[in-house]
C-alpha positions as CSV (number, residue, x, y, z in Angstrom):
1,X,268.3,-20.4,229.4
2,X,265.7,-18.8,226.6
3,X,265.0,-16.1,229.5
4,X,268.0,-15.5,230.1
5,X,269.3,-14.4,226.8
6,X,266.1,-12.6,226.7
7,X,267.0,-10.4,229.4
8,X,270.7,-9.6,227.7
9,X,269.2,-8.4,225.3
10,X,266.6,-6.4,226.5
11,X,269.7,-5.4,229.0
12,X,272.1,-4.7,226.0
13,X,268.7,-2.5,224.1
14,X,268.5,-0.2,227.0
15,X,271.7,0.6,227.8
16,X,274.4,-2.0,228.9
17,X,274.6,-5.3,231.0
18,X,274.9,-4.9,235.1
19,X,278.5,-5.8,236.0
20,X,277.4,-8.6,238.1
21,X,275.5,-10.5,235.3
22,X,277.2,-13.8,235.9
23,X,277.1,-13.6,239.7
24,X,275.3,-16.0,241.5
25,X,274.8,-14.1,244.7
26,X,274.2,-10.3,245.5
27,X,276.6,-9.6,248.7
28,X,277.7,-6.1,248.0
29,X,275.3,-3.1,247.8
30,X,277.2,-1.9,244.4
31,X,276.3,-5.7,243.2
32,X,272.6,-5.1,243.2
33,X,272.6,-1.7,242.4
34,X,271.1,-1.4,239.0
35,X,269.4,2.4,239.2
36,X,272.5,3.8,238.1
37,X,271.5,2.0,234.6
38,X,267.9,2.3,234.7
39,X,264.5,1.6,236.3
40,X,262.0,-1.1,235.0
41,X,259.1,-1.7,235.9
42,X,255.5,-3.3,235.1
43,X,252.1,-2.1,235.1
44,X,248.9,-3.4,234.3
45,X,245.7,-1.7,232.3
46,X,242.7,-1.8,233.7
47,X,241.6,-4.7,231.0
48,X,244.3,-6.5,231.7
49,X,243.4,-6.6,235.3
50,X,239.9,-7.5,234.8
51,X,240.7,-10.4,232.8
52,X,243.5,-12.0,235.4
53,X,240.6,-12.0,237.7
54,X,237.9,-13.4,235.1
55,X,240.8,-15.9,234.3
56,X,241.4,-17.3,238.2
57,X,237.7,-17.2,238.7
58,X,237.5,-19.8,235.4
59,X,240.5,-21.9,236.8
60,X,238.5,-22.0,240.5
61,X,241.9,-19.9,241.6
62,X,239.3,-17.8,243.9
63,X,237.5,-18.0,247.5
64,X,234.1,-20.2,248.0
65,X,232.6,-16.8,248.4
66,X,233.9,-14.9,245.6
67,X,231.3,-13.9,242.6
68,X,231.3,-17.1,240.2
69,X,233.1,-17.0,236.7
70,X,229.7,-16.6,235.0
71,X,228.8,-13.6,237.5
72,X,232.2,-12.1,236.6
73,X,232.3,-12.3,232.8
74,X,228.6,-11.6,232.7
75,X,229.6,-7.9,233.9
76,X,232.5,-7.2,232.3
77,X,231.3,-8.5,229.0
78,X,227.7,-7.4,228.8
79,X,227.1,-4.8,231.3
80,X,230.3,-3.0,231.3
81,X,231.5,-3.9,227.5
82,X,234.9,-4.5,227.6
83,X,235.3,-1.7,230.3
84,X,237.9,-2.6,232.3
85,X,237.9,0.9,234.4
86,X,234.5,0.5,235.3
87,X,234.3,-3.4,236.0
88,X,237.0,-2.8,238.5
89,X,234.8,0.1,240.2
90,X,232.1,-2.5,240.4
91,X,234.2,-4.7,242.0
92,X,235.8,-2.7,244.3
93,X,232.4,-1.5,245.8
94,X,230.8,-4.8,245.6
95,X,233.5,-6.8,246.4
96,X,236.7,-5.2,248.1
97,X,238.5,-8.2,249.3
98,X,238.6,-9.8,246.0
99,X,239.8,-6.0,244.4
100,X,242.4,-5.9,247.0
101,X,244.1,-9.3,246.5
102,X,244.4,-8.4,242.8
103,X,245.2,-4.8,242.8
């Protein structure tokens, strides 16, 4: 319920609500077409990257042969300071199929 009032009023901020707020299904093209309004989206830094993958290495969330947390936070703390744009190089040539599933 919180979220939801959340999003009115981010909704209400940026312009106006979508006609079909209290819809429970989309069936109509005109229903679920919000670009008229406005586009949202999300994007990540580079830090904020770095530590989602730091964090699911901590909570075991990765693959027996990904790099271990310590391995992880090792470079990006002490080697790359902080850097998220250049942990994410590292890991990207050093280990692709982890990058890949995260980028």
């Amino acid at each position: 319920m919180a979220l939801q009032y959340s999003f009115e009023i981010i909704l209400l901020v940026l312009g106006r609500l979508p006609n079909n707020w209290e819809s429970r299904r989309a069936h109509h093209v005109h229903i679920t077409d919000l670009g008229l309004y406005r586009t949202l989206c999300y994007c990540r830094s580079a830090k904020q990257r770095a530590r989602q993958i730091t964090d699911a290495a901590y909570y075991n969330h990765l693959k027996q042969d990904d790099p271990r947390f310590d391995t992880l936070i090792d470079k990006l703390r002490y080697e790359f300071h902080d850097d998220g744009d250049k942990f994410l190089t590292w890991l990207q040539s050093e280990h692709k199929d982890l990058y890949d599933r995260f980028y």
